[in-house]
MDTraj code that builds the backbone (N, CA, C; nanometers):
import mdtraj as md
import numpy as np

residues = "UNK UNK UNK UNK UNK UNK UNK UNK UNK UNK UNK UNK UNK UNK UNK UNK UNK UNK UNK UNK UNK UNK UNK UNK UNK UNK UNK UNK UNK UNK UNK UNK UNK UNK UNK UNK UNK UNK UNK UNK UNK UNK UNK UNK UNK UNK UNK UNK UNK UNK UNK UNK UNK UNK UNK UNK UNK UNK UNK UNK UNK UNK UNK UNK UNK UNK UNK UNK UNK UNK UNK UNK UNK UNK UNK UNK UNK UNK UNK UNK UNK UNK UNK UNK UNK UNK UNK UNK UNK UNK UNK UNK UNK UNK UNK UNK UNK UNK UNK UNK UNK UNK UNK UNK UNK UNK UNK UNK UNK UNK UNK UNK UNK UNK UNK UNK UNK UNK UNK UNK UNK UNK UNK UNK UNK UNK UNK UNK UNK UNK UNK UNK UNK UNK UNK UNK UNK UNK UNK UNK UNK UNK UNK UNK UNK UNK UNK UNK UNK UNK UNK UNK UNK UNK UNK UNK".split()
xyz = np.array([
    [-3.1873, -6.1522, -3.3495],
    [-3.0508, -6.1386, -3.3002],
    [-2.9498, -6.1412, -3.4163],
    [-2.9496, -6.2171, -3.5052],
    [-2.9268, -6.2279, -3.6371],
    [-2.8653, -6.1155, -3.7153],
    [-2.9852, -6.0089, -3.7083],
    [-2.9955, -5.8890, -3.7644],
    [-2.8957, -5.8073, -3.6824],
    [-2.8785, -5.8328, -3.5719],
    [-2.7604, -5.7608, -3.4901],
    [-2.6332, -5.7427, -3.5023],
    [-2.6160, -5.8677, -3.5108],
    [-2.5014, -5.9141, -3.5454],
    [-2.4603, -5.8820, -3.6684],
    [-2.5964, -5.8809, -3.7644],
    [-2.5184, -5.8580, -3.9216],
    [-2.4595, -5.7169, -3.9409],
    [-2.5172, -5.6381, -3.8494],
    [-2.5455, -5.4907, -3.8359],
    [-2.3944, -5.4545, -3.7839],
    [-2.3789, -5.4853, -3.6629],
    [-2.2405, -5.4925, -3.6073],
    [-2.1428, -5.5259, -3.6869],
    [-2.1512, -5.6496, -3.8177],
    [-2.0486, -5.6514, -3.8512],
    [-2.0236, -5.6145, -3.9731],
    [-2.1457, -5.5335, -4.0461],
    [-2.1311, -5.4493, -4.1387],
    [-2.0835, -5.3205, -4.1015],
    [-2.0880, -5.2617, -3.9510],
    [-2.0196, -5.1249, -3.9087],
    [-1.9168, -5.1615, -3.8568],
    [-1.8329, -5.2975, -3.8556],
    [-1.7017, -5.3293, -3.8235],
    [-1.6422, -5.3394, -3.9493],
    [-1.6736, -5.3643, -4.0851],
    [-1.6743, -5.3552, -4.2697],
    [-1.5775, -5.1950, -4.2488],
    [-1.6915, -5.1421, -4.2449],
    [-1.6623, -5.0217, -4.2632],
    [-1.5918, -4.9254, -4.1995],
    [-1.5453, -4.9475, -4.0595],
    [-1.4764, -4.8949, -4.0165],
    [-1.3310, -4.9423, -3.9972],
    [-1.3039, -5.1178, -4.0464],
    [-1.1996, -5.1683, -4.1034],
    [-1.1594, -5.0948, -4.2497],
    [-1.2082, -5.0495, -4.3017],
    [-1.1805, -4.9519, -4.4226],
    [-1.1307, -4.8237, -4.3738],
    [-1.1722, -4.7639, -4.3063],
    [-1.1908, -4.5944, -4.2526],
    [-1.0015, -4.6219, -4.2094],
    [-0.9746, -4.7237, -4.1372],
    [-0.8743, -4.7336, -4.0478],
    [-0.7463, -4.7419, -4.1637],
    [-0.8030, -4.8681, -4.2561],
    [-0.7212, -4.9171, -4.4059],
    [-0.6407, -4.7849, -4.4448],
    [-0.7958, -4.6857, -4.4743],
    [-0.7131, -4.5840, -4.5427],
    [-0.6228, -4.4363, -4.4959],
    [-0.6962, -4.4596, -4.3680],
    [-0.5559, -4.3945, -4.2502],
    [-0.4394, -4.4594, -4.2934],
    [-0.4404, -4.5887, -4.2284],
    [-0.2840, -4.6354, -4.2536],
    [-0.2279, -4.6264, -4.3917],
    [-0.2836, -4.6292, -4.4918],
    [-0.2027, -4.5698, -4.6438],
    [-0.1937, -4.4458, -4.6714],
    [-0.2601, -4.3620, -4.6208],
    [-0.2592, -4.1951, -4.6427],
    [-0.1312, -4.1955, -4.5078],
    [-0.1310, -4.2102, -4.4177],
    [0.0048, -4.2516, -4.3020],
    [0.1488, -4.2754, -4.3915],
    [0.1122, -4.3730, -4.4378],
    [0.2743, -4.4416, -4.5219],
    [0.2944, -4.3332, -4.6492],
    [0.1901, -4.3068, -4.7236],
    [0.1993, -4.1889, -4.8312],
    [0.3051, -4.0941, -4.7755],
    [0.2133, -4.0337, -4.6944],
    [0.2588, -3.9062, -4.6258],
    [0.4038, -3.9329, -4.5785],
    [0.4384, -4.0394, -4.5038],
    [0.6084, -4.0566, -4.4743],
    [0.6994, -4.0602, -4.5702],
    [0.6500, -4.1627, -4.6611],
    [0.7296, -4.1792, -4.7755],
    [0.7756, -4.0627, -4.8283],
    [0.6381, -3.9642, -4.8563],
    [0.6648, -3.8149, -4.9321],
    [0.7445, -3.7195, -4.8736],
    [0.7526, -3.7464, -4.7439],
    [0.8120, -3.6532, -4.6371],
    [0.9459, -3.6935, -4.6483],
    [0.9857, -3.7990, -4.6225],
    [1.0977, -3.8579, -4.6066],
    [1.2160, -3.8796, -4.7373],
    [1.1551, -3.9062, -4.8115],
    [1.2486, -3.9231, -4.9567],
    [1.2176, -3.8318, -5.0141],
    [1.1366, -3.7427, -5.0820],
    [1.1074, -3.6306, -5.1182],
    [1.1389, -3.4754, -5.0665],
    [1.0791, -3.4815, -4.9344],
    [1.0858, -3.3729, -4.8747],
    [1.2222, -3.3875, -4.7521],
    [1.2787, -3.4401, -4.7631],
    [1.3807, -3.5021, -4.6789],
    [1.3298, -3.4308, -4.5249],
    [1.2266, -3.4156, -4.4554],
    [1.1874, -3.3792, -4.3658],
    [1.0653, -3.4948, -4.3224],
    [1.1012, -3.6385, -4.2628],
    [1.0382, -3.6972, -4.2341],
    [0.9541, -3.6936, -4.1138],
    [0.8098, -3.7377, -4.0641],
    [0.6933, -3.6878, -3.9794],
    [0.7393, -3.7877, -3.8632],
    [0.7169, -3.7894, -3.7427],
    [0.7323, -3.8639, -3.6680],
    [0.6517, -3.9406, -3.6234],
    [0.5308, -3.8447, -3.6392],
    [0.3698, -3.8726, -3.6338],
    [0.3323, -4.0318, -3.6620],
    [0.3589, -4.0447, -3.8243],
    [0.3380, -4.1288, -3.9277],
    [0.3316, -4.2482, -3.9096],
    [0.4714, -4.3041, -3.8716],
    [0.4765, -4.4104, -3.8324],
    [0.4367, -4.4633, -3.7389],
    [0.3926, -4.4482, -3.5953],
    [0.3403, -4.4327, -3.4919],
    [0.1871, -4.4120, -3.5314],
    [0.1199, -4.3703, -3.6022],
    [-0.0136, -4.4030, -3.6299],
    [-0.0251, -4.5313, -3.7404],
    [0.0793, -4.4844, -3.8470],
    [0.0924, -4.6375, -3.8983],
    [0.0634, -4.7557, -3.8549],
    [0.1210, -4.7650, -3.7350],
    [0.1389, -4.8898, -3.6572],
    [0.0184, -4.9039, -3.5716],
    [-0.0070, -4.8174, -3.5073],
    [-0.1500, -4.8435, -3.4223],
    [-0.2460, -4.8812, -3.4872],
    [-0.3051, -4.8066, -3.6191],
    [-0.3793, -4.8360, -3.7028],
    [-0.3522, -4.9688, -3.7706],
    [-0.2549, -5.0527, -3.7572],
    [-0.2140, -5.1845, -3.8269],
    [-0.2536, -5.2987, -3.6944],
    [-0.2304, -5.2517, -3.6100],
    [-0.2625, -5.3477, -3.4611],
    [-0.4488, -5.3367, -3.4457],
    [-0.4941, -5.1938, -3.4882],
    [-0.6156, -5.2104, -3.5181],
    [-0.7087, -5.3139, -3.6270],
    [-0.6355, -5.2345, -3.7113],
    [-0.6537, -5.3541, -3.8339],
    [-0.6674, -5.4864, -3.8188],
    [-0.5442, -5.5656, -3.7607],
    [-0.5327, -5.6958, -3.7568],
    [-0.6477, -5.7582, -3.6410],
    [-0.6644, -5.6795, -3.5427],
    [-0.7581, -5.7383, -3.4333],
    [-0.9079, -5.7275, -3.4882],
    [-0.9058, -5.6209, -3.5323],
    [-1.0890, -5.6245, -3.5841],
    [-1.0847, -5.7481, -3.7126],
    [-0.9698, -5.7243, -3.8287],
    [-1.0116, -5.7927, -3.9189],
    [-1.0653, -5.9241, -3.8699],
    [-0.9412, -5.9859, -3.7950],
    [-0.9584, -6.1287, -3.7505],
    [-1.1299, -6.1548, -3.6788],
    [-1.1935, -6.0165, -3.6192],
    [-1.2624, -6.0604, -3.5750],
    [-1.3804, -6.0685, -3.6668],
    [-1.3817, -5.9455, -3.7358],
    [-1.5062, -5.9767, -3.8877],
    [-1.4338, -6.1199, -3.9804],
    [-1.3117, -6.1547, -3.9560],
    [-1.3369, -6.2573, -4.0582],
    [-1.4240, -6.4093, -4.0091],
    [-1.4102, -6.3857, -3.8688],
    [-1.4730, -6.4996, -3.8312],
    [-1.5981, -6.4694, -3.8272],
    [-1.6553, -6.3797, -3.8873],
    [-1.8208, -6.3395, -3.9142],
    [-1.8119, -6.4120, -4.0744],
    [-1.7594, -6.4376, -4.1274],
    [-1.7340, -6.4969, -4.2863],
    [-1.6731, -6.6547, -4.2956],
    [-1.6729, -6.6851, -4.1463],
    [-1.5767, -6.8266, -4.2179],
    [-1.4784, -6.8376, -4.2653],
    [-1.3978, -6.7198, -4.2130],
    [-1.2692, -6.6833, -4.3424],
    [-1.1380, -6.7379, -4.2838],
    [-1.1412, -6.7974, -4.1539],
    [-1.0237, -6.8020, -4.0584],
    [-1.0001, -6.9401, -4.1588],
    [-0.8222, -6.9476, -4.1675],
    [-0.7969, -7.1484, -4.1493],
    [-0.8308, -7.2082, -4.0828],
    [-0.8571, -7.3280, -4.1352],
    [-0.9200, -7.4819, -4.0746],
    [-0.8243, -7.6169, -4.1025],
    [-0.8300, -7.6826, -4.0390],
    [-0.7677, -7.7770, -4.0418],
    [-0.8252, -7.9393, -4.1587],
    [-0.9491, -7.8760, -4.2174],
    [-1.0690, -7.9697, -4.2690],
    [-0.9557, -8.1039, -4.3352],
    [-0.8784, -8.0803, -4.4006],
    [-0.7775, -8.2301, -4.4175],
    [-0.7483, -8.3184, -4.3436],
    [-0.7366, -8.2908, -4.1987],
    [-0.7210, -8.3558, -4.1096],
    [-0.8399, -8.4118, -4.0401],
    [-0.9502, -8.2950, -4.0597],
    [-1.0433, -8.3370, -4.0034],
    [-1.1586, -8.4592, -4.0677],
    [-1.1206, -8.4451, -4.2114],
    [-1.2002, -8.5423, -4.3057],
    [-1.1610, -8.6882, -4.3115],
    [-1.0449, -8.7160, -4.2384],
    [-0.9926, -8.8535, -4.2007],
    [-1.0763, -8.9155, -4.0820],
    [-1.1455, -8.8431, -4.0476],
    [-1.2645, -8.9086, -3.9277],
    [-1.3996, -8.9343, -3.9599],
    [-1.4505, -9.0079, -3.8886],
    [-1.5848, -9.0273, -3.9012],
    [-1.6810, -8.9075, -3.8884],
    [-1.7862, -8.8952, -3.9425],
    [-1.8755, -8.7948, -3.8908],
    [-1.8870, -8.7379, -3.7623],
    [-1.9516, -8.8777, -3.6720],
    [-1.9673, -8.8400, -3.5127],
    [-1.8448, -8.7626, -3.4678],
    [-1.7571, -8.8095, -3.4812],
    [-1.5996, -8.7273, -3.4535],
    [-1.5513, -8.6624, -3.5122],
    [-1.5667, -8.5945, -3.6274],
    [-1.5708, -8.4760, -3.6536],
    [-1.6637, -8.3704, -3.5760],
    [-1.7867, -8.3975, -3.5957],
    [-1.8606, -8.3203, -3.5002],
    [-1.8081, -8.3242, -3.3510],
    [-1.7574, -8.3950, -3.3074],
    [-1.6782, -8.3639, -3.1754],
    [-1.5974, -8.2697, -3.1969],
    [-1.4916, -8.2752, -3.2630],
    [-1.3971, -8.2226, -3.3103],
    [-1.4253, -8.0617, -3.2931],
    [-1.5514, -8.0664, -3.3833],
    [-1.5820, -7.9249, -3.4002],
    [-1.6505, -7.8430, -3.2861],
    [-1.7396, -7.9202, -3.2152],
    [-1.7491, -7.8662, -3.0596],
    [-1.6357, -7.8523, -2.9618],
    [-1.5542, -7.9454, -2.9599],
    [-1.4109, -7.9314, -2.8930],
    [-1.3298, -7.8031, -2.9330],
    [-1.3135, -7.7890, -3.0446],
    [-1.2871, -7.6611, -3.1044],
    [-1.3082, -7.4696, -3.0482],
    [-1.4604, -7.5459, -3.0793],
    [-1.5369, -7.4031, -3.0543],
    [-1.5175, -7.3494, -2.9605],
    [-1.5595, -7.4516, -2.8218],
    [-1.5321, -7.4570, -2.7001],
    [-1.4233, -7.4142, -2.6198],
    [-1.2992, -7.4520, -2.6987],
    [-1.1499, -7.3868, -2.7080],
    [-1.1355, -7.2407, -2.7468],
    [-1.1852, -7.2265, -2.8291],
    [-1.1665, -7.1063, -2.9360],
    [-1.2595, -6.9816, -2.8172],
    [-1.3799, -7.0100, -2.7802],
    [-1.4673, -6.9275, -2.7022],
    [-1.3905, -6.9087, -2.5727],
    [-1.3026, -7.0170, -2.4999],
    [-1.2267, -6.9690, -2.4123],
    [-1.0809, -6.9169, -2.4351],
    [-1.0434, -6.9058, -2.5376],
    [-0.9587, -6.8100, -2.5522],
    [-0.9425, -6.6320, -2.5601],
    [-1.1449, -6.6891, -2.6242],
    [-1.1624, -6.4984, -2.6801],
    [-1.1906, -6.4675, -2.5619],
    [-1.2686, -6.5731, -2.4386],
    [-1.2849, -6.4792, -2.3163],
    [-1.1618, -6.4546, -2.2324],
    [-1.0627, -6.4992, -2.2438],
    [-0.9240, -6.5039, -2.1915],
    [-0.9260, -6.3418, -2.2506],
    [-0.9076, -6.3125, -2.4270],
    [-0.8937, -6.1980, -2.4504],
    [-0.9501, -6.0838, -2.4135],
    [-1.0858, -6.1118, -2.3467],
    [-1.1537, -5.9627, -2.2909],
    [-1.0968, -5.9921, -2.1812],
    [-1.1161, -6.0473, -2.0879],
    [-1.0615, -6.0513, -1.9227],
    [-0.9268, -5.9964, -1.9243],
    [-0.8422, -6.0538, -2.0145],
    [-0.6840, -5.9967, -1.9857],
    [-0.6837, -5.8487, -2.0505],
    [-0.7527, -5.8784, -2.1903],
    [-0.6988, -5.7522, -2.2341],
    [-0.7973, -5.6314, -2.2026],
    [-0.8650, -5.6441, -2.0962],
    [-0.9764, -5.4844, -2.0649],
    [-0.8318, -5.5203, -1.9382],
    [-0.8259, -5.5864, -1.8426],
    [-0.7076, -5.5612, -1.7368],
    [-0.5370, -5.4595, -1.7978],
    [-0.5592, -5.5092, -1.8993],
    [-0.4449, -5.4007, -1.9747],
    [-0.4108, -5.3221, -2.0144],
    [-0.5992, -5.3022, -2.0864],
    [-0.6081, -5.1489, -2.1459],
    [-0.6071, -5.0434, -2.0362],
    [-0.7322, -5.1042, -1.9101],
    [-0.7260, -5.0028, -1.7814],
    [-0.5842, -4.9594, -1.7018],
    [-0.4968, -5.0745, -1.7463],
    [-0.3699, -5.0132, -1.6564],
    [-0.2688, -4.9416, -1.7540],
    [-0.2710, -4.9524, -1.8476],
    [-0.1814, -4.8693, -1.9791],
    [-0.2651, -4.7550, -1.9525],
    [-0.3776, -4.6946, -1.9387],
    [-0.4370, -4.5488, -1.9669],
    [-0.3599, -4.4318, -1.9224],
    [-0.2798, -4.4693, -1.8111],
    [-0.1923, -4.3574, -1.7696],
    [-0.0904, -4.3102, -1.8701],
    [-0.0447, -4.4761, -1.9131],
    [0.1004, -4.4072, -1.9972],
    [0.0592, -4.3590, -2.1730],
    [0.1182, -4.2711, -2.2070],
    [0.1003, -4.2258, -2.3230],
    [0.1843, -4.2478, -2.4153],
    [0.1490, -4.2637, -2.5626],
    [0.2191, -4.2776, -2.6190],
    [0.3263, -4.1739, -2.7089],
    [0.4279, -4.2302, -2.7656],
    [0.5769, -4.1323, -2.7283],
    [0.5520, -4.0356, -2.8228],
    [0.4676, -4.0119, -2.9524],
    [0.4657, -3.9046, -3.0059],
    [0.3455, -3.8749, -3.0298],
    [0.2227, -3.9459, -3.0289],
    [0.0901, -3.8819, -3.0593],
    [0.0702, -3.8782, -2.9040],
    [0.0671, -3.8801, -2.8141],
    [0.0634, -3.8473, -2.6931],
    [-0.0987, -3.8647, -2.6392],
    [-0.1221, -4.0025, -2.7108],
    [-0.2723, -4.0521, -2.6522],
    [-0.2454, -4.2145, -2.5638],
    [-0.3418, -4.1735, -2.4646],
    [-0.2981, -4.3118, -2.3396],
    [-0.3092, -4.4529, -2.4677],
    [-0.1790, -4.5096, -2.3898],
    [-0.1827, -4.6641, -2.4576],
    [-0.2899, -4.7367, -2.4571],
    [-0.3642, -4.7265, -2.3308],
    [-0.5015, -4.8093, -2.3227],
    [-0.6051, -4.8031, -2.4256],
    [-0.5969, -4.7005, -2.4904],
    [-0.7347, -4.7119, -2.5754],
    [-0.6529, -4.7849, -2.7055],
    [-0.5086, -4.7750, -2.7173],
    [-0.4605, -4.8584, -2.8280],
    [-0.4623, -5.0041, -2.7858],
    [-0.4760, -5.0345, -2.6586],
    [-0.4755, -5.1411, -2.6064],
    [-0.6302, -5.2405, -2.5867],
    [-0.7642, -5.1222, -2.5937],
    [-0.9002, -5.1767, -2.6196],
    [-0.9143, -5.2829, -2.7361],
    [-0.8268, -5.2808, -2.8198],
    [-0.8899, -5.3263, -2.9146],
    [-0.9098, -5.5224, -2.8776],
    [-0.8142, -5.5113, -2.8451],
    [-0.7896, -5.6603, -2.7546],
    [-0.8890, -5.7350, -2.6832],
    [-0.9337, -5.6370, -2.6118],
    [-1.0793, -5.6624, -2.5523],
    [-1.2252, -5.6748, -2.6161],
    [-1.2375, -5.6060, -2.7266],
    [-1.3526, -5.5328, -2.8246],
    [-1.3617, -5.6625, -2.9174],
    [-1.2336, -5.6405, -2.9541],
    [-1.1799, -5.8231, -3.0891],
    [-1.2412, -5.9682, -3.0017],
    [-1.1940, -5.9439, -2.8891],
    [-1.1844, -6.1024, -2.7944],
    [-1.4058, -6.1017, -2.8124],
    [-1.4727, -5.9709, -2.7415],
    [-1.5910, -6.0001, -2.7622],
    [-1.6364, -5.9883, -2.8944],
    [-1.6211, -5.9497, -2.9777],
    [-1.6796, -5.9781, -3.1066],
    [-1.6594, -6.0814, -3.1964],
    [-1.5424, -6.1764, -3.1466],
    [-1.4937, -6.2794, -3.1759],
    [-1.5880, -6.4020, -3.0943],
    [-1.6365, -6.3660, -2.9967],
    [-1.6780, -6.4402, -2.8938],
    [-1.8440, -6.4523, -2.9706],
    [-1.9216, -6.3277, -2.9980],
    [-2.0667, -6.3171, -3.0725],
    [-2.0538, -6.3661, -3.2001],
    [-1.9376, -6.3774, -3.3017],
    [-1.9895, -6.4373, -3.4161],
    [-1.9181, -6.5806, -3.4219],
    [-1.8504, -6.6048, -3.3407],
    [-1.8534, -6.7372, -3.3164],
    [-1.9916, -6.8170, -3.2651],
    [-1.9675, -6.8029, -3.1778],
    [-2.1222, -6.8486, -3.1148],
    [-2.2293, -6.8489, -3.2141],
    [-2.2623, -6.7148, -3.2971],
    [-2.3555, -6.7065, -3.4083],
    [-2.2960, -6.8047, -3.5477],
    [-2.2088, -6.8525, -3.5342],
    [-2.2120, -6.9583, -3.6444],
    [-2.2179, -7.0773, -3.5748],
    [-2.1603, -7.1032, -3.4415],
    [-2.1793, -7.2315, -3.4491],
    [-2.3481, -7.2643, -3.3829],
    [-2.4533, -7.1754, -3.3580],
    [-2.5030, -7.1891, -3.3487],
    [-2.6479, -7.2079, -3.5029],
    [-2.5840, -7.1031, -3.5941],
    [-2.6471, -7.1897, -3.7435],
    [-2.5621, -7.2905, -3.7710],
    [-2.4414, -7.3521, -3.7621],
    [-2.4294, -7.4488, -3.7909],
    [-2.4852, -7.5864, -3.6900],
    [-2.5154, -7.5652, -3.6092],
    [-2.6036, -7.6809, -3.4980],
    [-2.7707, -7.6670, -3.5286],
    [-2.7858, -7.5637, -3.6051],
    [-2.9791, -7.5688, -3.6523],
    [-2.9554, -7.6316, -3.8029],
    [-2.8718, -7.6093, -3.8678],
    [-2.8478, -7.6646, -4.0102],
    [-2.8455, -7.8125, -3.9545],
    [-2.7570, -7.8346, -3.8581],
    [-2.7713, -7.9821, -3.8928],
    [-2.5736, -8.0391, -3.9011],
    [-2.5073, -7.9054, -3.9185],
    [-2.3891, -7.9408, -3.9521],
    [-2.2778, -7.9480, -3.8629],
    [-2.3609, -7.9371, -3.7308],
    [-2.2712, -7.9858, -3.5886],
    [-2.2945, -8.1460, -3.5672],
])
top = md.Topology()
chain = top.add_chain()
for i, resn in enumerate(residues, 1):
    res = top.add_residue(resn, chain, resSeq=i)
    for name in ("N", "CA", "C"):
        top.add_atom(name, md.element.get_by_symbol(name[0]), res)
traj = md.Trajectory(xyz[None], top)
């Protein structure tokens, strides 16, 4: 299962890149259009931005494949062991019902945005709105996949 996961979040790597360099070839292109060519794209910015709402939801969710999110560990090192390890199940536990909050609400959002389109690339909001849902479960699998090596390590 392991291997799945690593797999998944090496083709979430890479397609957090693919998106990266949309959104800078996006801002290029405005900039050049706009101050240069004094004929600015309308396009641009509007993919700019989708591609940045993309960005931020996947990153967050590969970073928690890395351990990369903030922690509170200062606060948490003022406790005893046993309670820290609470701490950190209390946590998780929190954290896993939030990401399922995020698929439940946000697949309910994407399905009802599909009608409306957006104002200049003229693609339904909903699929700009998936990502919400996609982030919440992939947030949900590599959570679980760490705190589950961290409970065979020994470090729950």
């Amino acid at each position: 299962m392991a291997r799945y996961i690593n797999y998944m979040n090496v083709t979430i790597k890479h397609f957090l890149n693919v998106i990266l360099a949309v959104l800078v070839i996006a801002v290029f292109l405005q900039v050049i259009f706009r101050f240069v060519l004094q004929q600015p794209l309308a396009w641009t910015e509007e993919l700019a931005r989708y591609c940045l709402v993309w960005l931020t939801f996947l990153g967050a969710a590969f970073a928690m494949s890395m351990k990369a999110h903030i922690g509170m560990e200062v606060f948490v090192k003022l406790f005893a062991l046993p309670f820290q390890k609470a701490l950190y199940v209390i946590a998780t536990i929190a954290s896993l019902m939030f990401f399922l909050l995020m698929v439940v609400q946000g697949y309910d959002l994407a399905i009802q945005s599909m009608s409306q389109l957006s104002p200049v690339l003229r693609i339904p909001m909903g699929i700009i709105y998936l990502v919400i849902p996609l982030s919440g479960f992939i947030l949900i699998v590599n959570m679980a996949s760490q705190f589950t090596k961290d409970y065979k390590s020994g470090g729950v």
